[in-house]
PyMOL Python script that loads the backbone (N, CA, C, O; Angstrom):
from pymol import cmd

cmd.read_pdbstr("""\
ATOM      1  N   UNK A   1     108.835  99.223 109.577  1.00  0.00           N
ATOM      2  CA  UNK A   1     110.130  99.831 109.408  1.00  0.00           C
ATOM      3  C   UNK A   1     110.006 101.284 108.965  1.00  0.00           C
ATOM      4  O   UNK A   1     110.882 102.082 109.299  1.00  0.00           O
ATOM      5  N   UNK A   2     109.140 101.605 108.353  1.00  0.00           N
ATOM      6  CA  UNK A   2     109.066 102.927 107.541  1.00  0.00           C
ATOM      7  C   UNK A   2     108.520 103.734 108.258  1.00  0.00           C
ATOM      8  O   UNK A   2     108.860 104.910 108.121  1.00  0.00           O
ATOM      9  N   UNK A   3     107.265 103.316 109.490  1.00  0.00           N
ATOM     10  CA  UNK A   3     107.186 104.065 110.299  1.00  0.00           C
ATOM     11  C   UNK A   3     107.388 104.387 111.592  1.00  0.00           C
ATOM     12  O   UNK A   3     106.640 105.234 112.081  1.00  0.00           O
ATOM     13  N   UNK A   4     108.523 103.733 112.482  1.00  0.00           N
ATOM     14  CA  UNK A   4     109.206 103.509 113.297  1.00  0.00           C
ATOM     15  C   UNK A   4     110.679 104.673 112.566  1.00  0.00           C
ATOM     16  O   UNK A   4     111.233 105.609 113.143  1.00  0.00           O
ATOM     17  N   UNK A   5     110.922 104.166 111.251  1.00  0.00           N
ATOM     18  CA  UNK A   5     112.212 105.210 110.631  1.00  0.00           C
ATOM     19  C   UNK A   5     111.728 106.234 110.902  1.00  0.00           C
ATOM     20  O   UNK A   5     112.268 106.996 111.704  1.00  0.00           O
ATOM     21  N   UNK A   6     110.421 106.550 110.214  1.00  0.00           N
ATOM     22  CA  UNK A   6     109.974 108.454 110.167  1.00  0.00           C
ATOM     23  C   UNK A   6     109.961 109.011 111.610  1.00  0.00           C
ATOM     24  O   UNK A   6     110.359 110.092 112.043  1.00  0.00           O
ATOM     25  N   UNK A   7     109.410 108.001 112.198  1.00  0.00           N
ATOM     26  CA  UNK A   7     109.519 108.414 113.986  1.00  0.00           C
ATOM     27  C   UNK A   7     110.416 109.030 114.705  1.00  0.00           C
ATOM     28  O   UNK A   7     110.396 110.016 115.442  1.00  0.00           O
ATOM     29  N   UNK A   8     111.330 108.168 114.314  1.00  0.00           N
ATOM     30  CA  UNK A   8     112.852 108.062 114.709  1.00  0.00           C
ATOM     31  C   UNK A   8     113.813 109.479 114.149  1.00  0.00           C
ATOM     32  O   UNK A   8     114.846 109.903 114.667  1.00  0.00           O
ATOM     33  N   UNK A   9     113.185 109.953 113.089  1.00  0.00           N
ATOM     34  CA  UNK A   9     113.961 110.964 112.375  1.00  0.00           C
ATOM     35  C   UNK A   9     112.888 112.243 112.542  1.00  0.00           C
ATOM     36  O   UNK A   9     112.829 113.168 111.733  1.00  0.00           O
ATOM     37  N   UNK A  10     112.133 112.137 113.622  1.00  0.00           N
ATOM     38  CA  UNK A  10     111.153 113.291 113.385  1.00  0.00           C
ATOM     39  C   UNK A  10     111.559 114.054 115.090  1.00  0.00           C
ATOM     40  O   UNK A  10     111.597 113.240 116.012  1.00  0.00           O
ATOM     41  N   UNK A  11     111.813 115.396 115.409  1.00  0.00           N
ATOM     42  CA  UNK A  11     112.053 116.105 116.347  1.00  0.00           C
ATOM     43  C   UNK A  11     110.525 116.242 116.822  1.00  0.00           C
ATOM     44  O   UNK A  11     109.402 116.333 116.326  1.00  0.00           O
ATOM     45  N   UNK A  12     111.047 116.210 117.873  1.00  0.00           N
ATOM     46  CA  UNK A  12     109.740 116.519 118.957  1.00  0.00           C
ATOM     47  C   UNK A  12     108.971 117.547 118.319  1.00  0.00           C
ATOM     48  O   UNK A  12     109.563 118.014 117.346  1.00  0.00           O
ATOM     49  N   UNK A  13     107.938 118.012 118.527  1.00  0.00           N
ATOM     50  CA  UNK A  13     107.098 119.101 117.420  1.00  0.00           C
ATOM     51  C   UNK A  13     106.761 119.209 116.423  1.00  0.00           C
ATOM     52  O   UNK A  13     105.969 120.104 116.130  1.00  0.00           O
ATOM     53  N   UNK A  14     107.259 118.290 115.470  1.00  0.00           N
ATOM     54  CA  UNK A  14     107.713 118.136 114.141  1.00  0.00           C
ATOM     55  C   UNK A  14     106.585 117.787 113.627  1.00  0.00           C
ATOM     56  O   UNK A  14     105.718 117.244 114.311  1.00  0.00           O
ATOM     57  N   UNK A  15     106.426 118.066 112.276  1.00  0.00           N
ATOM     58  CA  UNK A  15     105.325 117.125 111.665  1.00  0.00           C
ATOM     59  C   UNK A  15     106.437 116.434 110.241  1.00  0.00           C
ATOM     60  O   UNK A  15     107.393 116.891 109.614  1.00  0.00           O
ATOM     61  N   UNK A  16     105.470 114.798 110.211  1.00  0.00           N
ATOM     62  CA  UNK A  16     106.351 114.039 108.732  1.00  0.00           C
ATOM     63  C   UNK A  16     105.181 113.654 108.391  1.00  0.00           C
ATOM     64  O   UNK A  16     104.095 113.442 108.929  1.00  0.00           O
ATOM     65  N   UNK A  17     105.825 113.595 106.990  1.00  0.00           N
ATOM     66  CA  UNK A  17     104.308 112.676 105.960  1.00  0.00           C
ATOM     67  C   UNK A  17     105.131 111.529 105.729  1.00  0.00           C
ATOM     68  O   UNK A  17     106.360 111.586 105.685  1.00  0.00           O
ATOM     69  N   UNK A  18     104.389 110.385 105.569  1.00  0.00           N
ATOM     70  CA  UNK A  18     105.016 108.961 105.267  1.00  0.00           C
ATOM     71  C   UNK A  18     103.776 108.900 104.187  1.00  0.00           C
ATOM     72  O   UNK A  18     102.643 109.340 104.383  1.00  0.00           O
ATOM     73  N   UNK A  19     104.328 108.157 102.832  1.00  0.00           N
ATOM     74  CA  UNK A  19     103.699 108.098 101.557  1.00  0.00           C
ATOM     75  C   UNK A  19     103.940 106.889 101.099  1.00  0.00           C
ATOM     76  O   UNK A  19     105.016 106.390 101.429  1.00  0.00           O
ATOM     77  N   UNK A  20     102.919 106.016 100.134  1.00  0.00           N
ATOM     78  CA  UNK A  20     102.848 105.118  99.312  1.00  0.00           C
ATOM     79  C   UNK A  20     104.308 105.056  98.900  1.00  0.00           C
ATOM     80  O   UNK A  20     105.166 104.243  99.244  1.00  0.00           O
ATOM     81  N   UNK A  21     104.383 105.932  98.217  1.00  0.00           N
ATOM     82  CA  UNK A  21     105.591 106.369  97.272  1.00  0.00           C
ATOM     83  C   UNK A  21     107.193 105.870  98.117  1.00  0.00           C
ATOM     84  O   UNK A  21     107.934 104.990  97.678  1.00  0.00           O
ATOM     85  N   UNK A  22     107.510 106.874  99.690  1.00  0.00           N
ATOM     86  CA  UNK A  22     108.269 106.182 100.536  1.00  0.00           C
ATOM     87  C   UNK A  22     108.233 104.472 100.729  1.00  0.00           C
ATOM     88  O   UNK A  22     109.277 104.193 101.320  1.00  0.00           O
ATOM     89  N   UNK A  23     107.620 103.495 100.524  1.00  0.00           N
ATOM     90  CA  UNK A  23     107.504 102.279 100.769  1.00  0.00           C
ATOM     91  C   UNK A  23     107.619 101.634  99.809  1.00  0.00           C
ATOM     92  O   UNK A  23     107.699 100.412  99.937  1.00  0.00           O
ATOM     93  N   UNK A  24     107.672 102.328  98.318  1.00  0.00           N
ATOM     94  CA  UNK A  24     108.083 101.746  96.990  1.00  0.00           C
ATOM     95  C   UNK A  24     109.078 101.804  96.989  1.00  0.00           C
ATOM     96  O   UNK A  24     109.620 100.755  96.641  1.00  0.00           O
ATOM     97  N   UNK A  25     109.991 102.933  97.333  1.00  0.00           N
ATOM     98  CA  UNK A  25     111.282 103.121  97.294  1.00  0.00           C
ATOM     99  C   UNK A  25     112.222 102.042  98.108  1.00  0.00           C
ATOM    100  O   UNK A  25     113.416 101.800  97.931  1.00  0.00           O
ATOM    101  N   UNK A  26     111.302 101.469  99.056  1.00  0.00           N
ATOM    102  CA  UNK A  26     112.187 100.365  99.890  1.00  0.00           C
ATOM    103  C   UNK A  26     111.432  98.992  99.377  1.00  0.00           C
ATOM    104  O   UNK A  26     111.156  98.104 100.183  1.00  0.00           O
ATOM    105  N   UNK A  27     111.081  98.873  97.802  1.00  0.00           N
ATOM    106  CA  UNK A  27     111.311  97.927  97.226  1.00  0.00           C
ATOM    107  C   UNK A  27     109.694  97.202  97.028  1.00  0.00           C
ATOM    108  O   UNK A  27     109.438  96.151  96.441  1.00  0.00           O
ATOM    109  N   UNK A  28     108.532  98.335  97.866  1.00  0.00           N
ATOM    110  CA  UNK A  28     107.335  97.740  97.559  1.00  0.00           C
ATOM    111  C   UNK A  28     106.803  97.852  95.950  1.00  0.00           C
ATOM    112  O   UNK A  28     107.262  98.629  95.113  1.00  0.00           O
ATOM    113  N   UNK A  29     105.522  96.697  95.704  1.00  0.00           N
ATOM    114  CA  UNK A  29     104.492  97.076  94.970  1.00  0.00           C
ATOM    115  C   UNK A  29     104.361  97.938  95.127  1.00  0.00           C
ATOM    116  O   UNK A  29     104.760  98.544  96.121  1.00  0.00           O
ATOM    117  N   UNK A  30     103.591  98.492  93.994  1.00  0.00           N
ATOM    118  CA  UNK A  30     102.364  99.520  93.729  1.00  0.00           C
ATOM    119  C   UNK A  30     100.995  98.431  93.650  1.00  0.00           C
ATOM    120  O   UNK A  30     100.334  98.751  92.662  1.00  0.00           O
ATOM    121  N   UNK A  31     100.636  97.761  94.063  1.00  0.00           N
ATOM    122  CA  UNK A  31      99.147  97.083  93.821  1.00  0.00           C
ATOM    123  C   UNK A  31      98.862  97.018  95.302  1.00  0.00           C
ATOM    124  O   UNK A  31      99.354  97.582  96.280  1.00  0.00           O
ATOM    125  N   UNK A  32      97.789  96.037  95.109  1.00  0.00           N
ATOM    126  CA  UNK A  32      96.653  95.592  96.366  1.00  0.00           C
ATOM    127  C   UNK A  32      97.723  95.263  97.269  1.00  0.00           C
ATOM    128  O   UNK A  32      97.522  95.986  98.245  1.00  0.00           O
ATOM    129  N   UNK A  33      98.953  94.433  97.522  1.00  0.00           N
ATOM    130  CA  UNK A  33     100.025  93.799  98.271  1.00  0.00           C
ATOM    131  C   UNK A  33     100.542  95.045  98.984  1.00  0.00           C
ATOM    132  O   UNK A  33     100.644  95.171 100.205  1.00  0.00           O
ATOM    133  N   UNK A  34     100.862  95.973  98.026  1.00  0.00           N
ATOM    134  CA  UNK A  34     102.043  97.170  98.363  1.00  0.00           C
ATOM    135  C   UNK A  34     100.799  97.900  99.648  1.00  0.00           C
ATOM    136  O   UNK A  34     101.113  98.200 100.800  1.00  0.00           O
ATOM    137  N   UNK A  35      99.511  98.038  99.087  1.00  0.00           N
ATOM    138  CA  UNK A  35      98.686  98.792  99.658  1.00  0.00           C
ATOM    139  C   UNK A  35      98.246  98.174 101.194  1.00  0.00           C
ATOM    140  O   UNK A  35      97.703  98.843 102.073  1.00  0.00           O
ATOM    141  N   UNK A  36      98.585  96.855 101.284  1.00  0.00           N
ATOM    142  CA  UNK A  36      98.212  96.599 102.402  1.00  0.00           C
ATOM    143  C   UNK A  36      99.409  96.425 103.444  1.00  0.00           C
ATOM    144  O   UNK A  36      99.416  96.225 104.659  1.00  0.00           O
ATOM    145  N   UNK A  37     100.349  96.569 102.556  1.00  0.00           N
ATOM    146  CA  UNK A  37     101.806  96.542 103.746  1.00  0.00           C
ATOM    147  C   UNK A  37     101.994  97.772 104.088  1.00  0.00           C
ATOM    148  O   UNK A  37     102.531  97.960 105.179  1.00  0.00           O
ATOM    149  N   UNK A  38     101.497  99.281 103.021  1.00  0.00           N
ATOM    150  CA  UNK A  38     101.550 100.693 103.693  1.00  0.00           C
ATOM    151  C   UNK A  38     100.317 100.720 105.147  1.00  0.00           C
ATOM    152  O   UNK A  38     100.545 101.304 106.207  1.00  0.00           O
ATOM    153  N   UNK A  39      99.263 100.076 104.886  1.00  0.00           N
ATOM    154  CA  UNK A  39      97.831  99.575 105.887  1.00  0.00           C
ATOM    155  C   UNK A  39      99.030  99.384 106.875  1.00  0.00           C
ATOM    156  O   UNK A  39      99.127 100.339 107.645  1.00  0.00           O
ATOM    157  N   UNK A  40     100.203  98.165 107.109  1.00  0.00           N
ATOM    158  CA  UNK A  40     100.870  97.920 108.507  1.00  0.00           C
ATOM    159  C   UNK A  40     101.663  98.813 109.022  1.00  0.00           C
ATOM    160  O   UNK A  40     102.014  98.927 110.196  1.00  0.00           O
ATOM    161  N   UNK A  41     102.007  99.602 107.891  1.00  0.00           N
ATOM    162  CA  UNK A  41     102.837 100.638 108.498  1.00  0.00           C
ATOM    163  C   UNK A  41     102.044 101.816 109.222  1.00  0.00           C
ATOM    164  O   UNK A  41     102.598 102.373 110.170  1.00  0.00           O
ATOM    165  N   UNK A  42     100.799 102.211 108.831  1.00  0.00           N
ATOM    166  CA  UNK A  42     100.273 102.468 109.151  1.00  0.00           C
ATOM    167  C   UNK A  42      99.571 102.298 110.707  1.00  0.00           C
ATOM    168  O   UNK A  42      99.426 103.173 111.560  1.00  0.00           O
ATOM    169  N   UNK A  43      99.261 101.121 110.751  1.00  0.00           N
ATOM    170  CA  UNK A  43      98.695 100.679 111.965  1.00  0.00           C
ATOM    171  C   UNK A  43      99.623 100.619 113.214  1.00  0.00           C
ATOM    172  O   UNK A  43      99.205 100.529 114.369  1.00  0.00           O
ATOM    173  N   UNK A  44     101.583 100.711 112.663  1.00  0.00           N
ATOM    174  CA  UNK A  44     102.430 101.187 113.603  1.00  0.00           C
ATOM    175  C   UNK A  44     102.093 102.077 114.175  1.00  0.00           C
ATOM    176  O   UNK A  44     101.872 101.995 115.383  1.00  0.00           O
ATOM    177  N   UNK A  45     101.907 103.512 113.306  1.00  0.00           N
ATOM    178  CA  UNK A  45     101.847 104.467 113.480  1.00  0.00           C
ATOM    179  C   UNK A  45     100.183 105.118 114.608  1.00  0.00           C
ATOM    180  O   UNK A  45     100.008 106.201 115.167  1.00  0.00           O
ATOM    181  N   UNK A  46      99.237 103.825 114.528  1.00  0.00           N
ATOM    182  CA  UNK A  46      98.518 104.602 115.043  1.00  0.00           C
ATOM    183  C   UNK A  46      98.147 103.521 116.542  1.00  0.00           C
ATOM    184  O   UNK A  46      97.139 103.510 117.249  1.00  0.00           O
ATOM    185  N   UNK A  47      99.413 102.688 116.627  1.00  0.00           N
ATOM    186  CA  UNK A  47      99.661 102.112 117.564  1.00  0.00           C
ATOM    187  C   UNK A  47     100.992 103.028 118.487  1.00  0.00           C
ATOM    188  O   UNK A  47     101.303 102.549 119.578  1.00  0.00           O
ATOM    189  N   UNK A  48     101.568 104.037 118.113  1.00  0.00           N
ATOM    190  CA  UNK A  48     102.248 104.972 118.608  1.00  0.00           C
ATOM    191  C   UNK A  48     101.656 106.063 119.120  1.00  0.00           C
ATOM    192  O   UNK A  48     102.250 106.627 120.038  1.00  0.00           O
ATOM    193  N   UNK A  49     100.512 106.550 118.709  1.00  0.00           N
ATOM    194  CA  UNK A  49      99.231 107.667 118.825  1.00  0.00           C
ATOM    195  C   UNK A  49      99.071 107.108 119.578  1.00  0.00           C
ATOM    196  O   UNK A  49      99.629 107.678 120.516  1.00  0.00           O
ATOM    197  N   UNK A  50      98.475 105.934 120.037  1.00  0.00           N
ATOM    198  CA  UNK A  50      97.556 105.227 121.239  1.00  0.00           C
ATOM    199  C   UNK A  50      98.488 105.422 122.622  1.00  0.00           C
ATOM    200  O   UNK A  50      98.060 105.645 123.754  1.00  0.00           O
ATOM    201  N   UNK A  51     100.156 105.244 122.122  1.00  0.00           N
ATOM    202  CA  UNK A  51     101.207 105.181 123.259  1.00  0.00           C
ATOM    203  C   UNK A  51     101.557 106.596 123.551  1.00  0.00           C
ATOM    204  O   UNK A  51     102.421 106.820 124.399  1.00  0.00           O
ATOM    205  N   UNK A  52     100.868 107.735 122.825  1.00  0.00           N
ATOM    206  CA  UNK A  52     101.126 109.275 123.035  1.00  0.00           C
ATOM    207  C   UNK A  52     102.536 109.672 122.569  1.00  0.00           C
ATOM    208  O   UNK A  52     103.345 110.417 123.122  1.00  0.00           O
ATOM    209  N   UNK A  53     102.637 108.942 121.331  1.00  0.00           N
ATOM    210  CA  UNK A  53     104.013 108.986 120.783  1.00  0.00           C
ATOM    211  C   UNK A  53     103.623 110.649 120.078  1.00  0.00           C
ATOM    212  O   UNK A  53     103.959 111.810 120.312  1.00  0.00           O
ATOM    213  N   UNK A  54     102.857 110.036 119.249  1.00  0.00           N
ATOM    214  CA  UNK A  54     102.462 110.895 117.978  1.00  0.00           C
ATOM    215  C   UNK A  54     101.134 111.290 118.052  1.00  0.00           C
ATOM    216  O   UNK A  54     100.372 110.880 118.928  1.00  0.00           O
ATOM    217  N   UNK A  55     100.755 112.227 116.995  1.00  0.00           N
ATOM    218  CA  UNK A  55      98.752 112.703 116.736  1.00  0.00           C
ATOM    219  C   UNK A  55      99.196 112.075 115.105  1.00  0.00           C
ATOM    220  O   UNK A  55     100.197 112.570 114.586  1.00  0.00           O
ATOM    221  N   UNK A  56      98.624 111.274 114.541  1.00  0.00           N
ATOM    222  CA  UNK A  56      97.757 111.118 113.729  1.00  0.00           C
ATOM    223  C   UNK A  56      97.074 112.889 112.686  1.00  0.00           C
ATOM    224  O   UNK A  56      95.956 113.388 112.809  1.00  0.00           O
ATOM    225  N   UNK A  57      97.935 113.271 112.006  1.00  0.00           N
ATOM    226  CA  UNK A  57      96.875 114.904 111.623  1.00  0.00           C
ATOM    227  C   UNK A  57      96.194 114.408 110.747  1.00  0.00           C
ATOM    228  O   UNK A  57      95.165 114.014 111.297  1.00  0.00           O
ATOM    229  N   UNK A  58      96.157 114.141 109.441  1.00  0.00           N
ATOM    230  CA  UNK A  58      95.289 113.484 108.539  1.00  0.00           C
ATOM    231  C   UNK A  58      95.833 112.047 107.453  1.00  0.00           C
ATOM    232  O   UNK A  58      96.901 111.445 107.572  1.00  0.00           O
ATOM    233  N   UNK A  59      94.890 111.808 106.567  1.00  0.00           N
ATOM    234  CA  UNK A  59      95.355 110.764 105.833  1.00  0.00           C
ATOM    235  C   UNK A  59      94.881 111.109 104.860  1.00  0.00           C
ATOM    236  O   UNK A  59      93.957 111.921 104.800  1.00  0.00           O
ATOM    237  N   UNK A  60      95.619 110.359 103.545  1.00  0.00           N
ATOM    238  CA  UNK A  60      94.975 110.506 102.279  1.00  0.00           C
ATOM    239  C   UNK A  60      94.316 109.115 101.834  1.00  0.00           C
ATOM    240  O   UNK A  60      94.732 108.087 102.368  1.00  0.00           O
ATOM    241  N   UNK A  61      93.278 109.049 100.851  1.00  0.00           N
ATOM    242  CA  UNK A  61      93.150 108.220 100.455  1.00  0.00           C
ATOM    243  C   UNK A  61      93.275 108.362  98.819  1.00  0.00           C
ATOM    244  O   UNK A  61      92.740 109.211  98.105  1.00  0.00           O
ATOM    245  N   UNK A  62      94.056 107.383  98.477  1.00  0.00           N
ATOM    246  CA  UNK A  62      94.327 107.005  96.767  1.00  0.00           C
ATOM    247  C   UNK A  62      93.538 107.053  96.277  1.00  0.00           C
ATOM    248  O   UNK A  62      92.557 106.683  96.922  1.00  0.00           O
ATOM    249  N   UNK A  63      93.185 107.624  94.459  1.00  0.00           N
ATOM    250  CA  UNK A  63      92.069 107.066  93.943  1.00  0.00           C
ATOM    251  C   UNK A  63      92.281 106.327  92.732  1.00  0.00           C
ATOM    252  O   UNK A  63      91.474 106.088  91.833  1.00  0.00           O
ATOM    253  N   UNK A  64      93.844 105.903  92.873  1.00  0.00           N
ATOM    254  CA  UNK A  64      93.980 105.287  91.306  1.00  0.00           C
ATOM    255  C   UNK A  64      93.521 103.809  91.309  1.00  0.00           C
ATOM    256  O   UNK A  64      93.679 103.076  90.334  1.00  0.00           O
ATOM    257  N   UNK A  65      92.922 103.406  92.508  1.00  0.00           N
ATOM    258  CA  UNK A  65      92.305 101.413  92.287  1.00  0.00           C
ATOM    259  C   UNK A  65      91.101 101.830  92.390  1.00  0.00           C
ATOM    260  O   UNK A  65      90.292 101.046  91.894  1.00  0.00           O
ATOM    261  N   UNK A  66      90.541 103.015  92.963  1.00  0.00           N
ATOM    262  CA  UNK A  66      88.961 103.088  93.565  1.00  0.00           C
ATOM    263  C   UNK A  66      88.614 102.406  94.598  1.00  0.00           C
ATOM    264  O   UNK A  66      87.480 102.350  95.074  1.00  0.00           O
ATOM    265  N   UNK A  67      89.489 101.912  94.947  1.00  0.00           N
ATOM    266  CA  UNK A  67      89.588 101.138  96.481  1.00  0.00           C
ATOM    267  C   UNK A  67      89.979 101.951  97.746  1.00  0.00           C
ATOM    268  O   UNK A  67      90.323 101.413  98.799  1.00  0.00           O
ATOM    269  N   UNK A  68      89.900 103.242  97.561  1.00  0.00           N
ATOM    270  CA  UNK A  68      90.531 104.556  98.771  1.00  0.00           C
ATOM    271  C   UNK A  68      91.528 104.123  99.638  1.00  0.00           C
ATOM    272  O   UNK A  68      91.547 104.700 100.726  1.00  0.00           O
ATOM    273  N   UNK A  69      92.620 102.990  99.385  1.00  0.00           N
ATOM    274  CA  UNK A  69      93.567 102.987 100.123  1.00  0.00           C
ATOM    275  C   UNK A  69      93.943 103.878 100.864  1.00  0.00           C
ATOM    276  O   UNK A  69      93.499 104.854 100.259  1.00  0.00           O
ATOM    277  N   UNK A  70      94.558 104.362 101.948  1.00  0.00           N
ATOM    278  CA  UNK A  70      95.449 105.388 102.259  1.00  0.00           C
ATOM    279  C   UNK A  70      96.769 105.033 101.862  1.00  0.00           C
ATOM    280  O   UNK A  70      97.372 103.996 102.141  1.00  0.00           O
ATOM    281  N   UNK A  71      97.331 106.446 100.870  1.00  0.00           N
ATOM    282  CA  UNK A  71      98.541 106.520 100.627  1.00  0.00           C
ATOM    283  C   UNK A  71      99.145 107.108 100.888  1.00  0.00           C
ATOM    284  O   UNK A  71     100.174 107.033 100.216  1.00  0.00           O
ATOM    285  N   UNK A  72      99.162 108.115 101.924  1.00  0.00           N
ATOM    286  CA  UNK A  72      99.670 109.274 102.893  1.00  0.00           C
ATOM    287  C   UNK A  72      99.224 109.649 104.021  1.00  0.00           C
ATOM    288  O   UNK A  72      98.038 109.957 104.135  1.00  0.00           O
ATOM    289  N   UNK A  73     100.146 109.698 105.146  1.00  0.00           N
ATOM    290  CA  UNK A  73      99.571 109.601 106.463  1.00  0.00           C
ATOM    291  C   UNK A  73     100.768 110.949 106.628  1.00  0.00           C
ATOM    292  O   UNK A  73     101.921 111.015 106.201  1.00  0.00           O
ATOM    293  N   UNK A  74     100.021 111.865 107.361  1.00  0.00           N
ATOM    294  CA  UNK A  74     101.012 112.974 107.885  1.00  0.00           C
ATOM    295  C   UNK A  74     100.936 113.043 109.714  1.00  0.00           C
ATOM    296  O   UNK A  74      99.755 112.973 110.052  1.00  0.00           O
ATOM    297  N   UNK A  75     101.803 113.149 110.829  1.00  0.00           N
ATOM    298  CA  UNK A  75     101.583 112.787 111.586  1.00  0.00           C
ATOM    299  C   UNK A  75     102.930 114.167 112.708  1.00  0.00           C
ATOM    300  O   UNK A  75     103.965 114.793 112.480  1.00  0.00           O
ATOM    301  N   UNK A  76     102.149 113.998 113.644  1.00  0.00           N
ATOM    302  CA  UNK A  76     103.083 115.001 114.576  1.00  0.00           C
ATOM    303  C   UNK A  76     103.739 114.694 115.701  1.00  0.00           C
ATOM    304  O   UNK A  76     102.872 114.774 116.571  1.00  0.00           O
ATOM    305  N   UNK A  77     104.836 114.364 116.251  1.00  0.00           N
ATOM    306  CA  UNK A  77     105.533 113.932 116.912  1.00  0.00           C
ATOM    307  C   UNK A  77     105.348 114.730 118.145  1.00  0.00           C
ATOM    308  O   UNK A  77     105.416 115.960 118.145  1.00  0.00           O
ATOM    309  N   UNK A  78     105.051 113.822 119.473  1.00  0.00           N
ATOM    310  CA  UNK A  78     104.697 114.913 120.723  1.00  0.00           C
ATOM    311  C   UNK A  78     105.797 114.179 121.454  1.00  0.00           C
ATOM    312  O   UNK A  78     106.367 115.123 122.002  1.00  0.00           O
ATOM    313  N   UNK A  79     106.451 113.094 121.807  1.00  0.00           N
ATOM    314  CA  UNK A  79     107.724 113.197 122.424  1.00  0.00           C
ATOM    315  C   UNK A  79     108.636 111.780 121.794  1.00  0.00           C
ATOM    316  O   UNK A  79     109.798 111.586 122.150  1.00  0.00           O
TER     317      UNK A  79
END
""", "prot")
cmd.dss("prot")
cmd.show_as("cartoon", "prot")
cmd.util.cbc("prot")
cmd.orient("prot")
């Protein structure tokens, strides 16, 4: 949902960041659970790259578990 929304609200050219933080706000954890449902949103997103939706520009990885989750994915909309 969160990354299908950012999609959806991003203009052709555009770049959006989708964050940990965005997916708390729609009611996630912050732990291992929260971190692996941002992982699906994620894997939307780079199942849209594959369809030449989007580029993928970089990711972050968390360091507050030491587990390098990614908690920020910034991404560029090509159509």
């Amino acid at each position: 949902m969160l990354a299908t929304n950012a999609y959806d609200a991003t203009a052709v050219g555009a770049n959006r960041t989708i964050t940990m933080a965005d997916l708390v706000a729609l009611g996630a954890r912050t732990d291992a659970a929260g971190y692996v449902r941002f992982a699906q949103e994620i894997e939307l997103l780079e199942q849209m790259e594959i369809e030449g939706k989007l580029k993928i520009d970089w990711r972050h990885p968390e360091t507050s578990t030491g587990k390098r989750y990614t908690d920020m994915v910034r991404f560029t909309r090509l159509r």
